[in-house]
C-alpha positions in Angstrom: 92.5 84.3 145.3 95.3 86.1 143.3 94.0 89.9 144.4 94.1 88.0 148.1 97.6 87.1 147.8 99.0 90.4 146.0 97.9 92.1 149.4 99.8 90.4 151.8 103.2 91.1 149.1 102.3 94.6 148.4 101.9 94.6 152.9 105.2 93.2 153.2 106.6 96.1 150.6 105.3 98.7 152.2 107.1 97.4 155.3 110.2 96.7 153.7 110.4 100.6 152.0 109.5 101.8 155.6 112.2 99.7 157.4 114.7 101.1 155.5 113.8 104.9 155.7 113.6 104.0 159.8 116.9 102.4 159.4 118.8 105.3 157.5 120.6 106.4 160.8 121.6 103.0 161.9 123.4 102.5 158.4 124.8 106.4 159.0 126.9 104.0 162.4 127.6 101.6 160.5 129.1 103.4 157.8 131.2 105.6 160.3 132.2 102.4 161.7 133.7 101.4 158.7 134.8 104.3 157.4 137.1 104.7 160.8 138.2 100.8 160.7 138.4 98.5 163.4 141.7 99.3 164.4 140.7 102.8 165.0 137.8 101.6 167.2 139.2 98.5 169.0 141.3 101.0 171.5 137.7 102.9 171.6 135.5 100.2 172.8 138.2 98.0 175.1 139.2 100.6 177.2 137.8 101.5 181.0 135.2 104.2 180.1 133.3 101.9 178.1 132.9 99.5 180.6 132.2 102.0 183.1 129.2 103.4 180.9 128.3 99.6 180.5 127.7 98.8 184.0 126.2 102.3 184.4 123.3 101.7 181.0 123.2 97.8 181.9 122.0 98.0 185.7 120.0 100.7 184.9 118.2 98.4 182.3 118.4 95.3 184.5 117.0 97.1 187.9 114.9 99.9 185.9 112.3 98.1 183.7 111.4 95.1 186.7 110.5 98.1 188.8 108.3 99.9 186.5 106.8 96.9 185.8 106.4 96.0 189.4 105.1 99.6 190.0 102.6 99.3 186.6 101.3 96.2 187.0 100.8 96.6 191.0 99.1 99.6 190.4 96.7 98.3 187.8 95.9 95.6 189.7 95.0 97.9 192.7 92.7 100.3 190.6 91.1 97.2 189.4 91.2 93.7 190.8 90.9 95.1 194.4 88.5 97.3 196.9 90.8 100.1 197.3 89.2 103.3 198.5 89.3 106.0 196.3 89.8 103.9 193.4 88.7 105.5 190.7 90.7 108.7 191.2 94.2 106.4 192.0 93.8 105.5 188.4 93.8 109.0 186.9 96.6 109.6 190.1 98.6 106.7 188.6 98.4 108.0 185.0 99.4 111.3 186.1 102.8 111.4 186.1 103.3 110.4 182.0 102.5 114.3 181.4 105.5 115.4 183.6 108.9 114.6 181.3 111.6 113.0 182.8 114.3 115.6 182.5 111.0 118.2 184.1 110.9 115.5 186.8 114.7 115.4 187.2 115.1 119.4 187.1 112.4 118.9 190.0 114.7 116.3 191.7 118.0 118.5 191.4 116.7 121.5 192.4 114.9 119.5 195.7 118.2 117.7 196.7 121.4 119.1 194.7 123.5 115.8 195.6 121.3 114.1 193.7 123.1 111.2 191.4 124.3 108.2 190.6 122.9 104.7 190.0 120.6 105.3 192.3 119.4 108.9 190.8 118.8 107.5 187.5 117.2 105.0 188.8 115.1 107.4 191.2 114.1 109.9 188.1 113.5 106.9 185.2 111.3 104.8 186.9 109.2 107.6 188.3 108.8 108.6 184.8 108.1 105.6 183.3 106.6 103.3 184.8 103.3 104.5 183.5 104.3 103.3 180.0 103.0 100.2 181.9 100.8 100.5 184.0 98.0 101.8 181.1 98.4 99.5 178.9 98.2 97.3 182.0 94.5 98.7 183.1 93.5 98.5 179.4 94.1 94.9 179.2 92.5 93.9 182.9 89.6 95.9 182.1 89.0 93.7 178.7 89.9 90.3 180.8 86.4 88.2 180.6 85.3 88.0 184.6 84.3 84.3 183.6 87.7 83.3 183.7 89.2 84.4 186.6 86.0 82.8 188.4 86.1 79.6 186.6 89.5 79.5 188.3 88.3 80.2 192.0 85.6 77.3 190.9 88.6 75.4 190.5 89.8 76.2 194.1 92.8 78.5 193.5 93.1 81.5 195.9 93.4 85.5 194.8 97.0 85.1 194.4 96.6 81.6 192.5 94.0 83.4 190.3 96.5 86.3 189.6 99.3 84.2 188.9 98.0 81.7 186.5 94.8 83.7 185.0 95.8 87.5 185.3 99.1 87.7 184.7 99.5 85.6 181.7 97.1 87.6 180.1 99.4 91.0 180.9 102.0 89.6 178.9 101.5 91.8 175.8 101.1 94.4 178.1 104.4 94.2 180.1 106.8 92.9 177.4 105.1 95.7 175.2 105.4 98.2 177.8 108.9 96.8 179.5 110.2 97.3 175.8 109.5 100.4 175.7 110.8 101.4 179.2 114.1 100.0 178.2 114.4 101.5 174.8 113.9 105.1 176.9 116.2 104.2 179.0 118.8 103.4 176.7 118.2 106.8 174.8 117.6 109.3 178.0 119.6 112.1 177.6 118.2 115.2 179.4 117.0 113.5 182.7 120.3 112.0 183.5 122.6 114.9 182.2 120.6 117.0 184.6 121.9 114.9 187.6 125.4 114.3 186.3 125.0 110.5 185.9 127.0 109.0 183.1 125.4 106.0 180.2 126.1 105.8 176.7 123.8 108.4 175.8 125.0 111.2 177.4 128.9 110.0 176.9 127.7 110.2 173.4 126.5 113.5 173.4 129.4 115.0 174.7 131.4 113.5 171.9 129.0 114.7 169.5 129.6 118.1 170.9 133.4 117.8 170.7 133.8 116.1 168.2 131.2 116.2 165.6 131.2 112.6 164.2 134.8 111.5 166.0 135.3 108.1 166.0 135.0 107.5 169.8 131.1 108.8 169.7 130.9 106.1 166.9 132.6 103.6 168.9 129.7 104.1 171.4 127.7 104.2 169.2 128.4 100.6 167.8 127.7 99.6 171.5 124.6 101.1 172.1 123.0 99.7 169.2 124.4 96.1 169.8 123.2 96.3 173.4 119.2 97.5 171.9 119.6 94.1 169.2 120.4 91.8 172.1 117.1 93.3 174.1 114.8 92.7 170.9 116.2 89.3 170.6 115.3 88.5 173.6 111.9 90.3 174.0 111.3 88.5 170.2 112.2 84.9 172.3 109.8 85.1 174.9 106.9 86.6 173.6 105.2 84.5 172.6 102.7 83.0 170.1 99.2 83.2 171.9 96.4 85.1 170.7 94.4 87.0 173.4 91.4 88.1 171.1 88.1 87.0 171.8 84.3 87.9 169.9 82.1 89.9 172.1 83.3 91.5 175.7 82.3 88.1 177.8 80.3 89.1 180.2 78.5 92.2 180.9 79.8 92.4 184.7 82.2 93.9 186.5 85.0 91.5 187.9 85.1 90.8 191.3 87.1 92.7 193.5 89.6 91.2 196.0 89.2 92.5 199.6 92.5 94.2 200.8 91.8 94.0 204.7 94.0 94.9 207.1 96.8 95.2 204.2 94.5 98.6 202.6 96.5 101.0 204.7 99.7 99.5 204.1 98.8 99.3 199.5 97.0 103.4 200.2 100.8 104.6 201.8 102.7 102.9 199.4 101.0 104.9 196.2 100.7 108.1 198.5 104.6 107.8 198.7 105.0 106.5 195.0 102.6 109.8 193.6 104.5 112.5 195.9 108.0 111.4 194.9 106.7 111.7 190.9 104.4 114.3 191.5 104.7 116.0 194.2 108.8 116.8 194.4 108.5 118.3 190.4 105.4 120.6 191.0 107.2 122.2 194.4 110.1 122.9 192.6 108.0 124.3 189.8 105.9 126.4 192.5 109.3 127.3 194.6 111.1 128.6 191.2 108.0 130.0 189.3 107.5 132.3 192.5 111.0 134.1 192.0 111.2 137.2 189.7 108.7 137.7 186.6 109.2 134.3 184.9 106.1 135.0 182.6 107.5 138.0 181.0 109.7 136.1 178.6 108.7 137.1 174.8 109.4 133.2 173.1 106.4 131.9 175.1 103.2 131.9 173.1 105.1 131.1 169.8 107.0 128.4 171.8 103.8 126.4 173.1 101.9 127.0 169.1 105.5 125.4 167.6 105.4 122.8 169.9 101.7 122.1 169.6 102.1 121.9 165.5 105.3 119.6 165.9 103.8 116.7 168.2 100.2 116.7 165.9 102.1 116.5 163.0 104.6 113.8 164.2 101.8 111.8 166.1 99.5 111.3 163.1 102.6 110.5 160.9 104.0 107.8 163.3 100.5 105.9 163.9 100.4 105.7 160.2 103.7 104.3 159.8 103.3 101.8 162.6 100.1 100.8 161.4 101.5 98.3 158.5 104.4 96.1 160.7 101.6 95.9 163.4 99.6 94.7 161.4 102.0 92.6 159.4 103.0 90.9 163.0 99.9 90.4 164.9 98.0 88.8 161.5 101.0 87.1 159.8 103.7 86.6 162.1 106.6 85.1 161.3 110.8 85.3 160.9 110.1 87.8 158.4 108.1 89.7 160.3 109.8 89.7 163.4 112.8 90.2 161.6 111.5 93.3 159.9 109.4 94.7 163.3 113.1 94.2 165.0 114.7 96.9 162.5 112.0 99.3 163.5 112.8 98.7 167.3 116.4 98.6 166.6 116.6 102.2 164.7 114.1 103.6 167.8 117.0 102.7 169.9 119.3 104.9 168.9 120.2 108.4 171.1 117.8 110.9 169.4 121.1 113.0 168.5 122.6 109.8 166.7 119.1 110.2 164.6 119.4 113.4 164.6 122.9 113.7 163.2 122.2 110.9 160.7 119.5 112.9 159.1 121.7 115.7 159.0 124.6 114.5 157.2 122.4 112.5 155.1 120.1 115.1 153.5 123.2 117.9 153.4 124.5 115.1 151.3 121.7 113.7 149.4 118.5 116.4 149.7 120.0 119.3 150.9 116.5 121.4 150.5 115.2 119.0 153.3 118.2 119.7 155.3 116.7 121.7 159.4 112.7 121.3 157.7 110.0 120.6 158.9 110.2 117.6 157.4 113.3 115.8 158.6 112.5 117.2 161.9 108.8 114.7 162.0 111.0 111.8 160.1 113.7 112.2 163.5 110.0 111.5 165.3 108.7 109.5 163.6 112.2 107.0 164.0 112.3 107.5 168.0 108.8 107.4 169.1 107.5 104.7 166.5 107.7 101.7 169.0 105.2 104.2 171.7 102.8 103.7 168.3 103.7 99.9 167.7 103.1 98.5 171.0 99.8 99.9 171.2 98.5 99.1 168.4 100.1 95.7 168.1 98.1 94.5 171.5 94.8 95.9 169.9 95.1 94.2 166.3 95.9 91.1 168.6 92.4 91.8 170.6 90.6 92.4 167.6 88.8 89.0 166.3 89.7 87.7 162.8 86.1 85.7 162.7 84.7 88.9 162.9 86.0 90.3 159.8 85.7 86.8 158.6 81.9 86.7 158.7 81.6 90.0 157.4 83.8 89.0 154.1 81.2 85.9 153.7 78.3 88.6 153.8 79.7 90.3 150.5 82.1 92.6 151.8 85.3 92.9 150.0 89.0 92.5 152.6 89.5 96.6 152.4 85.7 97.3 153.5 85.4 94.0 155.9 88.6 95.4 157.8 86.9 99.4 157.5 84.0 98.3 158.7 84.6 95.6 161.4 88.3 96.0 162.3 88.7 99.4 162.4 86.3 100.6 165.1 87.6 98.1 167.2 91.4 99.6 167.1 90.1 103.4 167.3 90.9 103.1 171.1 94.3 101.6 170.3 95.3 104.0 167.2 94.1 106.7 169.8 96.0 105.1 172.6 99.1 105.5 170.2 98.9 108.9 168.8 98.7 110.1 172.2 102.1 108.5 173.6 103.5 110.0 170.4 102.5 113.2 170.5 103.5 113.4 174.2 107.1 112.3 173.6 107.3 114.5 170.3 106.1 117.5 172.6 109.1 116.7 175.0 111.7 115.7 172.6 114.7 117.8 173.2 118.1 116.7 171.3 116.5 116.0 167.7 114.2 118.8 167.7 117.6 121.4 168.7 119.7 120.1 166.0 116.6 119.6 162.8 114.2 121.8 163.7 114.6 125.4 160.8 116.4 128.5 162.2 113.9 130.3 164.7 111.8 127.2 166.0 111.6 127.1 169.6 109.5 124.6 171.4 109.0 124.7 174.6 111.3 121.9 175.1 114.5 123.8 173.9 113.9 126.7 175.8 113.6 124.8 179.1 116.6 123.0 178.2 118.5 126.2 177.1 117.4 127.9 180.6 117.8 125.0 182.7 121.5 124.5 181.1 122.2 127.4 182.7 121.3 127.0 185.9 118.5 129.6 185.1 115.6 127.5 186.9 113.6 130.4 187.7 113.4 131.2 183.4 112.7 127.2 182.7 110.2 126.9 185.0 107.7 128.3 182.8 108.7 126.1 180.1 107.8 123.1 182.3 104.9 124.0 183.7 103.8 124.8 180.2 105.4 121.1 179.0 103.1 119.8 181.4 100.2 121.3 180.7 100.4 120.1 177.4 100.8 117.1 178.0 97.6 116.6 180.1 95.5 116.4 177.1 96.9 113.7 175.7 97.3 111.7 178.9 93.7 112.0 179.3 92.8 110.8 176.0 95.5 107.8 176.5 93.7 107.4 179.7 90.3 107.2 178.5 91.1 105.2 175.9 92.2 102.2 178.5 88.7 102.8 181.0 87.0 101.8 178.1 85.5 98.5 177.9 85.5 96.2 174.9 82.0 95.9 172.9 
């Protein structure tokens, strides 16, 4: 009993001591913010700009993540709840566009329609981007869904729609909190994709103060903003999230679920994802194919050591972040509480932050405290590690919660000790979930831009920085290569993540 409850402390420790390495950049704000006084800021934050960047970051927040849910859980549902021809390759479709980064998708965009902009840009670009961060985790959890319950409801005499709505889509709601999270965490912290088409939020105001002005006192200003708006969005994801568990022992039945019949409306649901696939799709990869056919793109030198850099970087910082996530999931899904939530809210609220806010924290904290860490390796997969950890968390948060504590249980009452009970029993069950999670790790760690330019030791060039150092200058034909080469790398890891969520529980 004593060994059982030195676990849970030493759990919560290891939490703690993590928190506050993931919250080194927040207290790098806060001690800007104090170090330039209120009176300095005040005049910062009340004036017009700000509120112009606030209606700007808030609509795109309020209108972004209900689309991408809209557009994720529709689509999941359509691949399969439904008869729609063609199914099976609308999934991988539908998955497709989480290789193609959003400032690739918005170099696509601007180079299609220069005019391109505005509330209505952003929108355009963010949830084309990400709205997968959705729609898998949607498709993971339908295909897990017993079949006996959505027919114990029809028994009952409730209609496809009745089913959806009271069976189905309370069972998504780990799935589009989780995801909805995440899709307004990215959209808080976009830099590239909207800089591209000249549309102003707090991120890119802040970079260009960054760029000014270092650490001036009007980036920190916004700053302070940014990160209150991220602790009002946890709050409230926090609120309504629940307390329901969604695990169950065995995979129900071994059937398939039974498909609703689209009828008349099939045409009508096959236009709408041909439309929704060529605008994220199809606009990027004929700009790619219009600018990759001018000149001699593929002569440029930095290329192979580019995509080996790159390769090294998002391996490294994947595996790294799944470990780290792997205690506050844990910590949250088994023993949830204010302290957890509390602590699992300081790893969200650090992820909000711009990565060059990160980036610049790390920076003047290990000049000043480590200096031999100072643009390593290193600091570069800790700036990761900090931005993409939630990617990590919400995966494998939902599959600890669908993994059955009786199971682990029983195998503790067979002589197993905790540590080999949970090796044995639980782990297997989360592979698909740790897998899930390294893979939307290493896919934003292969696209990160801002962090990577300002951390990474003198001579790294990822294929990331050199698109954004060619596109910058209106060079599209010389970034092209860089994107299609982004995008290629990405595949790999898009088709593991979408594996991962075909498979069924067993």
């Amino acid at each position: 009993m004593n060994a059982g409850r030195r676990r849970p402390s030493l759990l919560l420790v290891v939490v703690a001591v993590l928190a506050v390495v993931m919250l080194l950049p927040v207290g790098y704000v806060v001690a800007i913010g104090f170090q330039v006084g209120w009176p300095t800021l005040a005049p910062l934050v009340f004036r017009p700009k700000v509120g112009e960047l606030l209606v700007n970051t808030v609509l795109l927040v309020v209108l972004g993540v209900p689309v991408t849910v809209v557009l994720g859980v529709g689509g999941a549902w359509l691949v399969e709840r439904t008869n729609l021809p063609g199914r099976r390759v609308w999934a991988v479709l539908l998955a497709a566009p989480l290789a193609i980064p959003a400032f690739v998708s918005s170099y696509g965009w601007v180079s299609a329609i220069p005019s391109i902009g505005g509330i209505g840009g952003g929108l355009l670009v963010a949830t084309l981007a990400y709205y997968p961060l959705v729609y898998l985790p949607a498709v993971a959890t339908l295909r897990r869904l017993d079949p006996a319950l959505e027919e114990s409801a029809r028994a009952l005499g409730l209609g496809p729609w009745g089913v959806f709505a009271r069976v189905v889509l309370p069972q998504l709601r780990l799935a589009v909190w989780g995801g909805g999270l995440v899709v307004a965490l990215h959209l808080l912290s976009e830099y590239g994709a909207f800089a591209l088409i000249r549309f102003d939020t707090f991120t890119t105001a802040i970079v260009v103060q960054y760029q000014s002005t270092f650490a001036g006192p009007a980036a920190s200003a916004l700053g302070i903003v940014l990160a209150g708006l991220c602790l009002i969005l946890l709050v409230g994801e926090s609120a309504t999230r629940g307390t329901a568990r969604y695990s169950r022992v065995g995979s129900g039945a071994a059937r398939s679920a039974v498909v609703q019949r689209l009828g008349w409306s099939a045409p009508f649901a096959l236009a709408a994802l041909a439309a929704l696939l060529v605008a994220a799709i199809g606009v990027p990869a004929a700009s790619l194919v219009r600018w990759l056919s001018i000149g001699d793109p593929w002569s440029q030198r930095e290329l192979p050591g580019a995509i080996i850099q790159t390769a090294g970087l998002a391996v490294t910082g994947a595996v790294v972040t799944v470990l780290v996530a792997l205690p506050i999931a844990w910590l949250t899904v088994r023993r949830p509480g204010r302290l957890a939530r509390f602590l699992e809210g300081a790893y969200y609220l650090a992820s909000s932050l711009p990565a060059i806010i990160i980036a610049l924290g790390l920076v003047t904290i290990t000049i000043r405290i480590v200096p031999a860490l100072y643009q390593s390796v290193f600091t570069v997969v800790l700036a990761y590690v900090i931005i993409f950890l939630p990617r990590a968390l919400v995966s494998l948060r939902a599959g600890i919660a669908q993994a059955p504590v009786s199971l682990e249980e029983a195998a503790r009452s067979l002589g197993r000790s905790p540590l080999a009970a949970r090796a044995q029993v639980t782990l297997p069950l989360i592979l698909p979930a740790l897998g899930a999670g390294a893979a939307l790790v290493g896919l934003g760690a292969a696209n990160e831009l801002t962090a990577t330019l300002l951390l990474a030791p003198s001579g790294t060039r990822t294929l990331a920085t050199q698109f954004w150092s060619a596109s910058s200058s209106v060079a599209y034909s010389d970034a092209a290569p860089y994107a299609l080469l982004l995008i290629a790398l990405s595949f790999p890891s898009v088709a593991i993540l979408f594996l991962q969520t075909r498979k069924r529980a067993r």
